[in-house]
C-alpha positions in Angstrom: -7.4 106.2 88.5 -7.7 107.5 85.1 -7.1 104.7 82.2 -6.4 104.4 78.9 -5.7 102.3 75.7 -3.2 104.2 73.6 -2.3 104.0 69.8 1.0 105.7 69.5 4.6 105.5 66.9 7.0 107.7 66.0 8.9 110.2 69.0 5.9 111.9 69.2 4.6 108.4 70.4 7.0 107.7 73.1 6.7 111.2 74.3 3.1 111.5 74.7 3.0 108.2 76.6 5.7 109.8 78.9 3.3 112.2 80.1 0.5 109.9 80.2 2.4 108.4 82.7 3.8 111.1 84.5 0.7 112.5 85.1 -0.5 109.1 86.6 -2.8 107.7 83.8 -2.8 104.0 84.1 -2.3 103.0 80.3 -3.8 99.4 80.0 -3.1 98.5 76.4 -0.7 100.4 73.4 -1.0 99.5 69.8 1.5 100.1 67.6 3.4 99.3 64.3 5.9 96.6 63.7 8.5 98.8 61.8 9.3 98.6 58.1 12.3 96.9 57.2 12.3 99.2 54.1 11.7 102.0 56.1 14.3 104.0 57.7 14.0 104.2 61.2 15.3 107.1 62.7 12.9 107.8 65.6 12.4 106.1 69.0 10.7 102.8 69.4 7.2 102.8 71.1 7.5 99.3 71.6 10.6 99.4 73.1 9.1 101.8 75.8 6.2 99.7 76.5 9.0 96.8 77.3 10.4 99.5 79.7 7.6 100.0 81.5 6.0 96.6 81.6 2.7 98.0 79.4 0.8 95.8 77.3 1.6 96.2 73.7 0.1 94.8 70.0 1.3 95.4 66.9 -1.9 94.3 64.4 -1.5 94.8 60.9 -5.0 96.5 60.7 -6.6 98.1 64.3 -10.1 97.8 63.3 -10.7 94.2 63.8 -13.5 92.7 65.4 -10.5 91.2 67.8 -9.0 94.7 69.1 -12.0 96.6 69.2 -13.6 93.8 71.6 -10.3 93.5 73.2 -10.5 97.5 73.7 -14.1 97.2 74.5 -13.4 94.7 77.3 -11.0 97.4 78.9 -13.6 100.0 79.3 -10.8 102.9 79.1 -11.8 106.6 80.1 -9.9 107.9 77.0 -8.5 106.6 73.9 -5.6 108.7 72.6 -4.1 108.8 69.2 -0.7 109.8 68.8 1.1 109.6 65.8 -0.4 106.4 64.8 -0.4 106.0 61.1 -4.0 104.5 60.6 -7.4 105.5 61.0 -9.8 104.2 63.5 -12.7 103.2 63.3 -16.2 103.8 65.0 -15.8 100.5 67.4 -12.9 101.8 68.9 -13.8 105.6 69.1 -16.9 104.9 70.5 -15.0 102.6 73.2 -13.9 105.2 76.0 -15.9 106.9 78.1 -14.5 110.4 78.4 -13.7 110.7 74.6 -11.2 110.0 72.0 -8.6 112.0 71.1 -5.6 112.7 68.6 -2.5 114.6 69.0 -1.7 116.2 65.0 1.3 117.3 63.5 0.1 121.1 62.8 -2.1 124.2 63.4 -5.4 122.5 62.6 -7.5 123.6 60.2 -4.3 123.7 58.2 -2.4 120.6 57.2 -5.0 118.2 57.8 -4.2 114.2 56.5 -0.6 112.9 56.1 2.6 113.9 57.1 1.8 118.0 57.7 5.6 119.1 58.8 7.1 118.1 55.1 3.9 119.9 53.7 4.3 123.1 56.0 8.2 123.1 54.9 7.3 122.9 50.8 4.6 125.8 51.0 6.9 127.9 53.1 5.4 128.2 56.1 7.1 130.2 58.8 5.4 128.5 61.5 3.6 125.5 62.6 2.7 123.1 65.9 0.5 120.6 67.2 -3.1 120.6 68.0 -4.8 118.2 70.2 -8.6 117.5 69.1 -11.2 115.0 69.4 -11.2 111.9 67.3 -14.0 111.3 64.9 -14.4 108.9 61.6 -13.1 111.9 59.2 -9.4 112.5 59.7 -8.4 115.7 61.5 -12.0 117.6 61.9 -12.6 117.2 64.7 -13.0 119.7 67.9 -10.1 121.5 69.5 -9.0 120.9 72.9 -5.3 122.8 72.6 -2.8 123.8 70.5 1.0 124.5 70.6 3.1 127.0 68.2 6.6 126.5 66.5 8.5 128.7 64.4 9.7 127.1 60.9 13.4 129.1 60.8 14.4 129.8 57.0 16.2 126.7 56.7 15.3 123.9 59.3 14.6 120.8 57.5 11.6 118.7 57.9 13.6 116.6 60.8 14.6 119.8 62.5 10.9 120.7 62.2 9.3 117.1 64.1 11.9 117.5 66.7 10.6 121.0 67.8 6.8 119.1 66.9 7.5 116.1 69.6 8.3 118.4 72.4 5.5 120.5 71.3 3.3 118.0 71.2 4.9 116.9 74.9 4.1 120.5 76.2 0.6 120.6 74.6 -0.2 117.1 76.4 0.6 118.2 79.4 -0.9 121.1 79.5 -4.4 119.6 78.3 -4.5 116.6 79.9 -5.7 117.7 83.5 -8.4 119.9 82.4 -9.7 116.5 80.1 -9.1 114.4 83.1 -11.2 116.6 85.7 -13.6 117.6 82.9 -13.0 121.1 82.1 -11.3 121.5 78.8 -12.9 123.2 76.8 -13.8 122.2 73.0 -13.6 124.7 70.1 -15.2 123.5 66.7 -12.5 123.8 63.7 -13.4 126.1 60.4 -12.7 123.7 58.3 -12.2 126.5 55.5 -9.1 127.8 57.2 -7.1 125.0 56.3 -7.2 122.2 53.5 -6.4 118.5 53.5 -3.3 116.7 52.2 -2.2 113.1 51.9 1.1 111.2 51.6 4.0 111.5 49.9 6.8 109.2 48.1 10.0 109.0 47.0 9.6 110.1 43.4 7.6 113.6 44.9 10.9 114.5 45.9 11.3 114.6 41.6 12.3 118.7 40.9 11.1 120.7 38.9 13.4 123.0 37.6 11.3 125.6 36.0 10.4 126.7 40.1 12.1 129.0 42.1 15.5 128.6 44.1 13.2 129.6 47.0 10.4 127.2 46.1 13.5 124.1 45.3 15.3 125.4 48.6 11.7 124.4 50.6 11.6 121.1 48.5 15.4 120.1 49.4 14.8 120.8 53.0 11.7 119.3 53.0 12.7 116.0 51.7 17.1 115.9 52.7 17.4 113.3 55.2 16.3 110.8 56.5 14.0 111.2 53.8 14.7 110.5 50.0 16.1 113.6 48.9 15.3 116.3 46.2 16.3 114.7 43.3 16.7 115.5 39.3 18.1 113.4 36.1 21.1 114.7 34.4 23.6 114.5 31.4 26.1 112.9 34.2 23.2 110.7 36.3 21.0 111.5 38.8 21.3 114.6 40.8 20.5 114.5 43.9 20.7 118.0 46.3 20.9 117.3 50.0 21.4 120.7 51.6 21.3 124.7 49.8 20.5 127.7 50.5 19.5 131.1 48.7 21.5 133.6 47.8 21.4 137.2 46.5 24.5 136.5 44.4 26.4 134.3 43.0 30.4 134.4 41.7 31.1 133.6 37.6 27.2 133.5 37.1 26.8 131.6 33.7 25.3 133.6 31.0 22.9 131.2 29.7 19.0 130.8 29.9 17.5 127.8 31.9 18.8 126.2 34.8 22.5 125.7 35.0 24.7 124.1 38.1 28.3 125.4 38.0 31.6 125.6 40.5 33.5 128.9 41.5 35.4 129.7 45.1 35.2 126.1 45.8 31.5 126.0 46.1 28.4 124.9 43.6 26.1 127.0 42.8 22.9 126.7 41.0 20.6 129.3 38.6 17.2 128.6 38.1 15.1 129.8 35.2 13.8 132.8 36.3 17.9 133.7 37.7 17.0 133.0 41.4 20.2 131.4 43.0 20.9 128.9 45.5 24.2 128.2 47.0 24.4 124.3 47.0 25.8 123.1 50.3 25.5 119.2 49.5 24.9 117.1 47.0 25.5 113.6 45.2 26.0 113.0 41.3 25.6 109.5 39.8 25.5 108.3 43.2 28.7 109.9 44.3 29.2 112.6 47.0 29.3 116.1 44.2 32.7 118.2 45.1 33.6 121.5 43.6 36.4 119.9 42.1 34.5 117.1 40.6 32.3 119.4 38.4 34.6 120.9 36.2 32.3 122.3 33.6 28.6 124.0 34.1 26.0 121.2 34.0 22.5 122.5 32.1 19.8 121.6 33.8 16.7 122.8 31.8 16.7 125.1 29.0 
């Protein structure tokens, strides 16, 4: 019987453990997080799955305590596997399985190492992405390769559209690895850590725009950020702006004649002109906290000069 201690959140969380357990690994402890009140929860509950399945389950505030890593310790798992679980562990614990330690990652490593890699992917424009399974080591996200699984970033999926292709990646990845680590024959390919860069966390005020970018470069930012995140959000003559869904567009009808970025209605749609004349077609939006209608903007709002 294969066995191991799992650290896991997120969907990504409670699919990975699925195939752990459909491929017979006896899971003898899951850590997890309690979840942020201030947080909005939108994904499935790890915790809730360990309930379902009668799996031991902690929720410490910090992993690497002399308590869990003798209380992992005293297991003696084969593996330790990381998926999706938002902090970094330590040497104690790595060192704890027999067979190895690995994570599951939310992209094509060497790219998007670090924090939250699909909203990253999305802003730089990436047309595709995936999930890598590698070994575990005290530096975040370098180390070897044991698989990887590909998904296409269409022109306008948002970042949730994005993580729900990424947790059934990452479930087809899993269980396509994990026999070959269990009978000992995966194979390990070392990352170039050139090919790809680091990047850490984000906040509500990133979602700030810039207007002096491109519709194409605000269209990755809006979709990037729209729910159940923040949002893509700007300050106004008439309160906060705040776009929600767009999308770019060759032309647009009763184009303002004015320099810098202007916001306008015609046909019963918004539209918005950037700087350099690049045009989105804004799909949905919210002014001074309000849902933003066609008929509610009834003159051109200047954005940036």
């Amino acid at each position: 019987m294969t066995r191991a201690v799992v650290f896991a959140y997120h969907n990504v969380g409670v699919r990975s453990l699925k195939v752990l357990l459909a491929q017979g690994v006896q899971i003898d402890l899951v850590v997890t997080h309690e979840d942020n009140p201030n947080e909005n929860i939108w994904f499935d509950s790890v915790a809730q799955l360990c309930g379902d399945y009668d799996i031991p389950c902690i929720t410490p505030t910090d992993p690497n305590t002399p308590e869990t890593e003798a209380r992992i310790a005293a297991l003696a798992p084969d593996f330790v596997f990381s998926f999706y679980y938002r902090h970094m562990l330590r040497a104690p614990i790595l060192a704890a399985p027999s067979r190895g330690a690995f994570n599951l990652h939310g992209s094509l490593l060497p790219k998007y190492r670090g924090r939250v890699p699909v909203n990253w992917a999305i802003i730089h424009g990436e047309l595709e992405t995936g999930v890598t399974l590698h070994v575990m080591n005290i530096k975040p996200d370098n180390g070897a390769i044991v698989d990887q699984f590909a998904i296409p970033i269409l022109p306008d999926d948002t970042a949730h559209d994005v993580f729900e292709k990424v947790a059934v990646a990452g479930e087809l990845c899993l269980h396509r690895a994990l026999p070959r680590l269990i009978d000992g024959t995966a194979t390990l390919t070392q990352q170039d850590l050139s090919l790809g860069g680091y990047f850490g966390g984000r906040k509500a005020e990133d979602g700030r725009i810039d207007w002096r970018q491109s519709a194409q470069q605000l269209h990755n930012l809006i979709r990037a950020v729209t729910r159940p995140y923040p949002g893509a959000f700007g300050d106004t003559a008439q309160g906060l702006l705040t776009l929600w869904r767009s999308r770019c567009v060759a032309t647009a009808p009763d184009c303002p004649d004015t320099a810098g970025c202007v916001l306008w209605a015609a046909s019963d749609k918004l539209w918005l002109k950037m700087s350099d004349g690049s045009l989105l077609r804004v799909l949905e939006a919210d002014l001074d906290h309000a849902p933003l209608t066609p008929a509610r903007l009834t003159q051109a709002l200047v954005l940036a000069a």
